[in-house]
TIKOL-143301 format. One record per residue (C-alpha): residue number from 1; residue in one letter; x, y, z. Coordinates in nm, 2 decimals, decimal comma, padded with zeros to 4 digits, m for minus. Example, Ala and Ser with C-alpha at 12.3 -4.5 7.8 and 13.67 -1.06 7.14 Angstrom:
% residues 2
<node i="1" aa="A" xx="01,23" yy="m00,45" zz="00,78"/>
<node i="2" aa="S" xx="01,37" yy="m00,11" zz="00,71"/>
This chain:
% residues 88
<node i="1" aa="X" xx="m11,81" yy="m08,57" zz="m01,42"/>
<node i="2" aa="X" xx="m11,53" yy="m08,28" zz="m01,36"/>
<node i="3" aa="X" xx="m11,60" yy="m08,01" zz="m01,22"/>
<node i="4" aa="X" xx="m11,64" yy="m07,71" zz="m01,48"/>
<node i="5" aa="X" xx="m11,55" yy="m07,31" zz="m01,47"/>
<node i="6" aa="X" xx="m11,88" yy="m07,30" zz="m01,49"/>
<node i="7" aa="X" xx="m11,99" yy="m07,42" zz="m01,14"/>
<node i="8" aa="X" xx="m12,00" yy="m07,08" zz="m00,92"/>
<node i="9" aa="X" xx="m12,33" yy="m07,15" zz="m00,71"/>
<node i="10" aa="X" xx="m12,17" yy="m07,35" zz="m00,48"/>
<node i="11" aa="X" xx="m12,25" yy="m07,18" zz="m00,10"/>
<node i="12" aa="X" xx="m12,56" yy="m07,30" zz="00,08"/>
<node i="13" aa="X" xx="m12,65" yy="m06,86" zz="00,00"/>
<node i="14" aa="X" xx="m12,66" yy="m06,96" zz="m00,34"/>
<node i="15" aa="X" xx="m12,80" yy="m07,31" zz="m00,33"/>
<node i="16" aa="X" xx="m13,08" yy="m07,21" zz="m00,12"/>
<node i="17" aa="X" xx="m13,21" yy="m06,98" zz="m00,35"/>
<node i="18" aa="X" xx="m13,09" yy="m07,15" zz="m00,69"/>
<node i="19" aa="X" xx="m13,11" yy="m07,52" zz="m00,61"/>
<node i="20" aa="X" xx="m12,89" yy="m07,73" zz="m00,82"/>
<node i="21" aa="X" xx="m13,11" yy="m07,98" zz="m01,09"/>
<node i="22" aa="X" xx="m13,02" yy="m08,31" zz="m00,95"/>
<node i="23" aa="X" xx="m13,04" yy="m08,63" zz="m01,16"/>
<node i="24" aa="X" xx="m13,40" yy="m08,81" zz="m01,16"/>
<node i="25" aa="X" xx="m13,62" yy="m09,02" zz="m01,41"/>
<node i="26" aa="X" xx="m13,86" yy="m08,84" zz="m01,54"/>
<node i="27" aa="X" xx="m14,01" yy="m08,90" zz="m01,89"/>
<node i="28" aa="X" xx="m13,81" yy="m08,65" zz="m02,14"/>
<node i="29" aa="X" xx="m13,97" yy="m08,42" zz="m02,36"/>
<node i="30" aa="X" xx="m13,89" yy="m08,56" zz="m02,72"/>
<node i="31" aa="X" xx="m13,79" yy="m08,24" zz="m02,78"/>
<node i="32" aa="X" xx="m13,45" yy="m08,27" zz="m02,59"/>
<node i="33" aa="X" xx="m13,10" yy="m08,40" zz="m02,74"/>
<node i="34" aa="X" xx="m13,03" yy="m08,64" zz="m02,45"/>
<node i="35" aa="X" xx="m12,68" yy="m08,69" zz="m02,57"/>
<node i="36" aa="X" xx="m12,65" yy="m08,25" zz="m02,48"/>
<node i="37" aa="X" xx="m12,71" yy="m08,34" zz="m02,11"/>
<node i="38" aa="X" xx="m12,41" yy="m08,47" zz="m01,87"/>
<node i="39" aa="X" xx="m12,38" yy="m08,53" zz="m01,51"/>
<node i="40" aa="X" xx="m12,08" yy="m08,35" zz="m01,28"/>
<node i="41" aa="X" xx="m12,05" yy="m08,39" zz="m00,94"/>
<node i="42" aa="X" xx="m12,04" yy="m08,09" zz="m00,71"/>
<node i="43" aa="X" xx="m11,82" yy="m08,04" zz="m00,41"/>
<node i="44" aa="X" xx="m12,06" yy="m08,14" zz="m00,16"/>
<node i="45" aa="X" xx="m12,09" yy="m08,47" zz="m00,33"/>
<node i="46" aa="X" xx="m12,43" yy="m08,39" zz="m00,51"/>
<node i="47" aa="X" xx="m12,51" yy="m08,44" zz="m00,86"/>
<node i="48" aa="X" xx="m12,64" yy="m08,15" zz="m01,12"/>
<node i="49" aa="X" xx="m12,74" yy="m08,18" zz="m01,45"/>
<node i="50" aa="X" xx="m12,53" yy="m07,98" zz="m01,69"/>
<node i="51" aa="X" xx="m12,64" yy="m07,90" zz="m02,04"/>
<node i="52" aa="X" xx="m12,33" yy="m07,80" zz="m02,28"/>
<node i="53" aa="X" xx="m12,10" yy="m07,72" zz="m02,03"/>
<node i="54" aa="X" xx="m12,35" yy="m07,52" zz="m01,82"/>
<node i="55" aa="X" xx="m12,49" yy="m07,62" zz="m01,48"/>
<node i="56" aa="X" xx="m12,86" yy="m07,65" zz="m01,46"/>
<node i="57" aa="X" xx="m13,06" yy="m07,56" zz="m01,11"/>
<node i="58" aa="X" xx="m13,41" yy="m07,43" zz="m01,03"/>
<node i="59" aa="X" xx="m13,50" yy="m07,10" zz="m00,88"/>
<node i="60" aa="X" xx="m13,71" yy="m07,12" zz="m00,59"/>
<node i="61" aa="X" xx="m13,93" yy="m06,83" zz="m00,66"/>
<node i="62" aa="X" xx="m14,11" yy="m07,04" zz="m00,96"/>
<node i="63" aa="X" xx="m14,42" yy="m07,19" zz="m00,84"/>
<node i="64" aa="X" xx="m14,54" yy="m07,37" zz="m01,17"/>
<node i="65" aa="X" xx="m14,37" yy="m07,59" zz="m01,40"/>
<node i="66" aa="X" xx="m14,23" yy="m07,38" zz="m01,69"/>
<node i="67" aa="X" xx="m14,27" yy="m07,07" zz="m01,53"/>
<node i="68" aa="X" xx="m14,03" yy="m06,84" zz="m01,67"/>
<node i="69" aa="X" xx="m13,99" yy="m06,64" zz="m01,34"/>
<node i="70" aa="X" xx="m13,67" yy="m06,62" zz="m01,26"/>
<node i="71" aa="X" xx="m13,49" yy="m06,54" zz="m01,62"/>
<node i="72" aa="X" xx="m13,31" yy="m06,29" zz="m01,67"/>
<node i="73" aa="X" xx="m13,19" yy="m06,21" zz="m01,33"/>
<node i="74" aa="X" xx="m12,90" yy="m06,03" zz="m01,26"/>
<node i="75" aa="X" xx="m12,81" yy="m06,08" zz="m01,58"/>
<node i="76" aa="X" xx="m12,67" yy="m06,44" zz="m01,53"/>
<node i="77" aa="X" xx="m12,95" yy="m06,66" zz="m01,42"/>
<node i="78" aa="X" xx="m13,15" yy="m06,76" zz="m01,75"/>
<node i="79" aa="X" xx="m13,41" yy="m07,05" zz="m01,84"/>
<node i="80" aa="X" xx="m13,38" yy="m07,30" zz="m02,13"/>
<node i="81" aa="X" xx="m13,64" yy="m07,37" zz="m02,30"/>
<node i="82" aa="X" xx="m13,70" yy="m07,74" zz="m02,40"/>
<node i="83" aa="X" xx="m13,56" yy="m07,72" zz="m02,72"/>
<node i="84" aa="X" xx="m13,22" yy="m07,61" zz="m02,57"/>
<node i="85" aa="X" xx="m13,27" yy="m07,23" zz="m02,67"/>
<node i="86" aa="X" xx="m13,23" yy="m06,98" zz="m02,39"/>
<node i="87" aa="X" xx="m13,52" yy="m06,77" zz="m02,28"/>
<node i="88" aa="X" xx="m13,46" yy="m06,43" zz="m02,25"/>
């Protein structure tokens, strides 16, 4: 994949706080439109998920699966909930 507008987290600052999601194999909630999801590849070589055109990553501050922890921050940072919607 290209590398889209989108893409701003890109310093080890940013990355070690927001970690980009890489590709894996895990089972997918049937609640996701696989054909949304796309793969780009990131300056430093990695890959990261990207939903729509956005860039997916995980804060480090959540300490459960699905916690909703870090949304909202600063205004920019904000979870998506399995059915694609944005959690506010």
């Amino acid at each position: 994949g290209e590398h889209p507008e989108a893409l701003r987290c890109t310093d080890t600052d940013c990355t070690t706080v927001w970690t980009p999601l890489v590709p894996r194999d895990p089972a997918v909630n049937e609640q996701l439109d696989v054909g949304e999801y796309t793969v780009l590849n990131r300056p430093d070589g990695a890959q990261q998920v990207v939903y729509r055109d956005v860039p997916l990553y995980l804060w480090t501050g959540d300490e459960t699966v699905g916690s909703p922890d870090g949304a909202g921050i600063a205004g920019v940072w904000f979870a998506l909930r399995a059915d694609g919607g944005q959690l506010r």
